[in-house]
N, C-alpha and C positions, 0 to 999 in steps of 0.2 A: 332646924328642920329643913332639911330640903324638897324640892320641887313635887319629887316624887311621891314622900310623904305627903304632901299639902292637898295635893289631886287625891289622895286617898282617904285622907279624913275628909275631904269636902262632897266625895261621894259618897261617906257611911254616914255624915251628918245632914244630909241633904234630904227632904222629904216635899210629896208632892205639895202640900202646905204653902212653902217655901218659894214656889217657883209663881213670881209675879202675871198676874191676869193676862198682860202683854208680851209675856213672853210664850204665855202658854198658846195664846191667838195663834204667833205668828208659828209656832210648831206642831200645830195645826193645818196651818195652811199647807205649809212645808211637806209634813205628810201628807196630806191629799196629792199635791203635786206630785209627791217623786212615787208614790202609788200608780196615779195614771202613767207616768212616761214607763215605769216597769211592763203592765202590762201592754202597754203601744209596741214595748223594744223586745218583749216577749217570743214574739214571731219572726226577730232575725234569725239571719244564717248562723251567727256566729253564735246566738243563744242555744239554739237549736242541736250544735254541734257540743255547749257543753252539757245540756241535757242528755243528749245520749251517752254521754261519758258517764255521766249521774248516774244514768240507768246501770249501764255497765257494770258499774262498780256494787248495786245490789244493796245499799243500806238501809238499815232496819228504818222505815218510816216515824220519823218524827216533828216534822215540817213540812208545808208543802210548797211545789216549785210553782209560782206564779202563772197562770194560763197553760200550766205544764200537765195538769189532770194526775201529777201524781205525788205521794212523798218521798223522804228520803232522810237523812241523815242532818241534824238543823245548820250541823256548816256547810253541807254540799249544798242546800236548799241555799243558803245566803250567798254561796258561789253563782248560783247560777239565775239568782235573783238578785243581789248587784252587778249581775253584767249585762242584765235586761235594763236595768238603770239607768248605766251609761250609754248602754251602746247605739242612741239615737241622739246625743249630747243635746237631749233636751231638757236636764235635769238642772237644779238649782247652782250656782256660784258664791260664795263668799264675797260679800258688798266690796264696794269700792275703798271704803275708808280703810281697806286689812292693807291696802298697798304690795298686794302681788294677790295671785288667783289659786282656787281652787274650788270644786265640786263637795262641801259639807257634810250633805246627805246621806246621798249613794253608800259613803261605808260604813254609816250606823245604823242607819233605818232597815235595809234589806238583813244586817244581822240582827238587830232587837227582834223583829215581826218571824225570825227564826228562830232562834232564842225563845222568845217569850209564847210562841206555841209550845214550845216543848216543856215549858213548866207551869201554863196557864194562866201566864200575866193578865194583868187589866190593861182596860187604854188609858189609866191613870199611869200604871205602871211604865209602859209607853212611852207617853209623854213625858213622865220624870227624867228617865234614861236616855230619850232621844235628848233634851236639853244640856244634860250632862256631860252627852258623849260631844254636843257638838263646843260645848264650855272647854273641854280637854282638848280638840282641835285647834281652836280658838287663839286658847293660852298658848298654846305651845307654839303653831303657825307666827304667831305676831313678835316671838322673836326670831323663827330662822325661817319661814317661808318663801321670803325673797331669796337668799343666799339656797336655798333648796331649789328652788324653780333655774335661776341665774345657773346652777351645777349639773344642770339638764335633766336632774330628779321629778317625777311628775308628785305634787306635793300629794295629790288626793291619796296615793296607796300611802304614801309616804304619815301623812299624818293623820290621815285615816284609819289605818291600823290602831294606833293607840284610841285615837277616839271609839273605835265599834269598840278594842279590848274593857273600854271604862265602861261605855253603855252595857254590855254584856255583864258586864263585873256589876255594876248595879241590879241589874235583871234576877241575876245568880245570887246575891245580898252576900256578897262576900265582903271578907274585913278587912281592914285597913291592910296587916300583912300578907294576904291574897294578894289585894288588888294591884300591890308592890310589885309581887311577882311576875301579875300579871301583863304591867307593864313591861316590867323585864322580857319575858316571854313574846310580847308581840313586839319589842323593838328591834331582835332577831329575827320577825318576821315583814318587815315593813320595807317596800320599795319599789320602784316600776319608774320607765326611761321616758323622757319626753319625745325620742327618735320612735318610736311603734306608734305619736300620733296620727292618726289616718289610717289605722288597721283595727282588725278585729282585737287586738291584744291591749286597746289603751279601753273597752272596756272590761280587760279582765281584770286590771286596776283595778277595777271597784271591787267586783267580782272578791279577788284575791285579800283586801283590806276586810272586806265584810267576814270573808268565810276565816281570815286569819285571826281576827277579832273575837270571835265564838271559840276556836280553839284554843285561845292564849287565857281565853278567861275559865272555862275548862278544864285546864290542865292546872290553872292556879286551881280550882277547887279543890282538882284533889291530890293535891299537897307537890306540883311540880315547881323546883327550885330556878331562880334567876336572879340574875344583880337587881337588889333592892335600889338602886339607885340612879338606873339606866340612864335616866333624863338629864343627869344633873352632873356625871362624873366625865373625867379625863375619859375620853375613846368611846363613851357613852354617844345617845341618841343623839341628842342638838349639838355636841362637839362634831362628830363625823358628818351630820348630815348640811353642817355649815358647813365645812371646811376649816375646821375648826377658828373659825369665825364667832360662836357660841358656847360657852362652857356650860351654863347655868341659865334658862330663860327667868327672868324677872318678872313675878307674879304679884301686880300692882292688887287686883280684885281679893274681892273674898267670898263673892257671892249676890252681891247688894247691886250691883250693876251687871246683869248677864248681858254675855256676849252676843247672843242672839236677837238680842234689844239692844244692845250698843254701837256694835259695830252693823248685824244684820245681814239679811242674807238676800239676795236677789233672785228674783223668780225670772225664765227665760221666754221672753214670747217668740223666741226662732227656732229651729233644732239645729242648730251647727254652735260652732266654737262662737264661746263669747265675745273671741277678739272682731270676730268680721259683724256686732252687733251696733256698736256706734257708727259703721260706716252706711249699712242698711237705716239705719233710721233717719241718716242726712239722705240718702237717696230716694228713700218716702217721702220723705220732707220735698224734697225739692220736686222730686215728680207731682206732687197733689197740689202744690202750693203753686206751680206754674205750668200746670198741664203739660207735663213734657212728656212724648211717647219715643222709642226705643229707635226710631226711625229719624226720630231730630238727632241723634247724640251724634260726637264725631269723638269724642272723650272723655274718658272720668279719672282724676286724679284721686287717689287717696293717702292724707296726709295721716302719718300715725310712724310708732317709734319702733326704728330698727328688730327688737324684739319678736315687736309685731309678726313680721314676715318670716320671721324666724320658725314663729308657730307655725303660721299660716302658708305652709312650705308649698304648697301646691296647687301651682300657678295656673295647670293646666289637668285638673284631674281626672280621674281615669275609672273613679267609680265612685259610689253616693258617700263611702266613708273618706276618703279623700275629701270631696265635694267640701263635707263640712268644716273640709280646714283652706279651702280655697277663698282668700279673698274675692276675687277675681269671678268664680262662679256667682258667690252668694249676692253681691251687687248686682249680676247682671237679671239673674231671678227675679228680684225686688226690682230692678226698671222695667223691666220687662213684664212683668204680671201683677206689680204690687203688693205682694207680698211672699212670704218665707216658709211655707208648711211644709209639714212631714211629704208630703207626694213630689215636692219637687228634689228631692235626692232618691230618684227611684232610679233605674236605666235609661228611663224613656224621657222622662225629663232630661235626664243628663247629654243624651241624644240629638235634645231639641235643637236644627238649626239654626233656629231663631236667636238660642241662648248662647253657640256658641260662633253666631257671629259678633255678638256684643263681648264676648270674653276679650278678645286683641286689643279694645281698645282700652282695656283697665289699667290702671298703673300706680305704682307707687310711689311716695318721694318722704323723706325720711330727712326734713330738716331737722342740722345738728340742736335747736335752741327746743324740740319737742322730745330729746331726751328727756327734759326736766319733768314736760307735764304728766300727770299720773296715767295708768299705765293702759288707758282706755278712751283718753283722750283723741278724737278723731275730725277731720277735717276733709270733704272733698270737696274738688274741683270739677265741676259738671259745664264741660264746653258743648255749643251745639254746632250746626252745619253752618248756620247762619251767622257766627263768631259769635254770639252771646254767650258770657259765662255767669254760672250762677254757683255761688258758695254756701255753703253751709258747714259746721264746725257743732260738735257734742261732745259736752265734758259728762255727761251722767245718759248712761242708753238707757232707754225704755228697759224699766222692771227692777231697776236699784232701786232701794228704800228711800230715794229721795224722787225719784220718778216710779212709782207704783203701778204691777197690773191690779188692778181691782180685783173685788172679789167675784164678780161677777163672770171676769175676765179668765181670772185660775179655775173657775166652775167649769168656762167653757174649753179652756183648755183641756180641762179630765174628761167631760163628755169626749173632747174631740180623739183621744186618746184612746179611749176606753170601748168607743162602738167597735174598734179593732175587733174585738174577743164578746162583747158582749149585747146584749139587748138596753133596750132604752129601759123597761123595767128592771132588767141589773143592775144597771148604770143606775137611775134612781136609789137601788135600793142599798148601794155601796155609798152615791152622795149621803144618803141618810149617816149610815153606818160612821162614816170616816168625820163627818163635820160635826160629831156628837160623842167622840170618840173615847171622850171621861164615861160614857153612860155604861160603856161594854165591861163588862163582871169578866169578862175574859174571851180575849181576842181569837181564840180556837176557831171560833163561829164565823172571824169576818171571814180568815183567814180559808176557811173553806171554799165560802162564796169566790175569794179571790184566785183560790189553786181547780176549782172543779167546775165553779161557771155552772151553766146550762148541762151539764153532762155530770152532776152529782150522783154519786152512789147511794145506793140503795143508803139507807140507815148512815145519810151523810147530810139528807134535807132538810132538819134543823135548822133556821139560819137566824131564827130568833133572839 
């Protein structure tokens, strides 16, 4: 039986039953989270721009576009509600222990909560399928994820696509020989460059996995043909997108230990790129820990591996989506104001004198022996005027499963997110909603609250 089979029977023999108390918590949390940063990234330019494309296009309503006030078609809705996901990259990452990165979420969740409107799922249902879709990530990522990222491939669309097509395929209760297809079908659809990060188009990535994932599971419904055996053959998925480095991924699990308990997924307490988040936290660190103000520094070194800066390409950025892949900025932010929020990659932040006279003095050094350490490993050098230098070094940043935000913490994150579009009584009444999420007979009702807000229509106020 190959790989592809194995993903298929394990999605038609999989019931919510099944899926451990711990796994179900932390997919839970998971969706509240990547809920708030949706409706926070709602309001960009770039969201904005594919909503009216939505519009344009006129499709019969079956989904609704998040803080968009309207419906549409459930993959155009998952189009343009994972690219509200991403596009403030303040949404969740793949733990450390997966030894290379990716955004989990983003391509299943915004397609499930479109999907699963359009056929009335429960938050059981939900929950079963988001666990499943990010299980199919999971396995598959942990053999060619590295050799995928390393080939300049951005993994999320990349193995994101499979994952929303399995979540979806759950959703749709399709059978083992669908779900084949299905696969088939979204591996022809799966892919997006690491070079468009710092534009509007690396969250179309999600965007694109999401909306591709609803269509591949879809078309498998009603009866569209594809290599049954996409994942596992000669020129197939994990052969090409290794370099064929990967023939076959090795499928150790069977169920008994989920991924999402195993390996785990990291919640972000900054909105930019993971990579610049170990450096920010030795730079908190050392600011609080030695009273150090923006005015003492004379320079900050930041020790991290070649890769690194590879991502983080922009040294000197030029606008807020840049910003979040700039080393260089996001440090000086954090010395300078202590801490990392959505308002400082605005204009006017970006702007700030203040922050970019501490830019010049950023720098990188990329010892040969920190190739080894994993891949988040970070290290700066904080000299002041006074020739004092002070070090600090983090193997695990704040919000990996071994360094935890609370819950307290991801509550206040979705507040913080969420007053964007909403009132504190909405807010309220969506915390409710989202942290009870098995209670919902069918998710139609949050989903309203989430696409119409405050500006509900008539014979739409139900939200019971």
């Amino acid at each position: 039986m190959g790989v592809t089979e194995k993903i298929a029977r394990l999605l038609t023999n999989t019931g919510y039953e099944d899926i451990p108390g711990e796994a179900r918590d932390i997919a839970r949390d998971a969706i509240l989270d990547c809920v708030g940063v949706t409706i926070a990234g709602s309001g960009e330019t770039a969201v904005g721009i594919l909503a009216e494309q939505v519009k344009a296009i006129g499709a019969a309503p079956q989904a609704g576009v998040i803080c968009g006030g309207f419906g549409t078609s459930a993959d155009l809705a998952a189009w343009v509600n994972g690219a509200a996901s991403h596009v403030l990259d303040y949404d969740d990452t793949i733990a450390l222990a997966s030894n290379y990165n990716m955004h989990p979420t983003v391509p299943v969740l915004p397609a499930l909560l479109a999907a699963g409107e359009s056929v009335n799922s429960s938050g059981r249902d939900i929950i079963l399928a988001y666990v499943l879709g990010l299980e199919v990530e999971y396995r598959i990522g942990s053999a060619i994820g590295a050799y995928t990222s390393a080939l300049g491939w951005h993994p999320t669309p990349v193995l994101g696509t499979i994952g929303a097509a399995a979540a979806c395929a759950k959703i749709f209760n399709l059978t083992v020989e669908q779900i084949r297809m299905a696969i088939g079908i979204a591996g022809s659809m799966a892919g997006g460059l690491t070079r468009n990060f710092g534009t509007m188009t690396k969250s179309l990535h999600a965007g694109n996995a999401a909306r591709n994932g609803i269509v591949a599971a879809s078309l498998a419904r009603r009866g569209f043909t594809a290599d049954s055996g996409l994942l596992e053959r000669d020129y197939g998925f994990c052969h090409l997108f290794s370099a064929g480095q990967v023939k076959e991924p090795t499928i150790s699990r069977s169920g008994k230990n989920w991924e999402i308990v195993a390996t785990g997924i990291t919640f972000k307490p900054y909105p930019c790129c993971r990579g610049t988040h170990p450096s920010i936290d030795a730079v908190l660190y050392l600011r609080n820990k030695h009273h150090i103000t923006a005015d003492q520094v004379a320079g900050i070194k930041c020790k991290t591996k070649q890769q690194t800066h590879r991502i983080l390409r922009y040294d000197r950025p030029g606008n807020g989506l840049e910003a979040k892949f700039s080393m260089q900025y996001c440090v000086s932010v954090a010395l300078l104001r202590g801490k990392v929020t959505l308002a400082d990659f605005s204009a006017e932040s970006l702007n700030d004198p203040a922050v970019c006279d501490i830019i010049p003095k950023i720098s990188y050094l990329h010892p040969e022996e920190w190739e080894k350490e994993n891949s988040l490993t970070q290290e700066v050098v904080m000299t002041l005027k006074d020739g004092r230098e002070y070090v600090h070094r983090v193997d695990t940043p704040r919000g990996e499963p071994k360094n935890p935000m609370t819950p307290d913490e991801l509550k206040a994150k979705f507040t913080d997110c969420a007053r964007r579009h909403f009132s504190p009584a909405w807010i309220n009444q969506l915390l409710e909603m989202l942290t009870d999420l098995e209670s919902l007979s069918n998710i139609s009702n949050l989903m309203k609250l989430l696409t119409y807000g405050t500006a509900v229509p008539a014979g739409k106020t139900d939200i019971e």
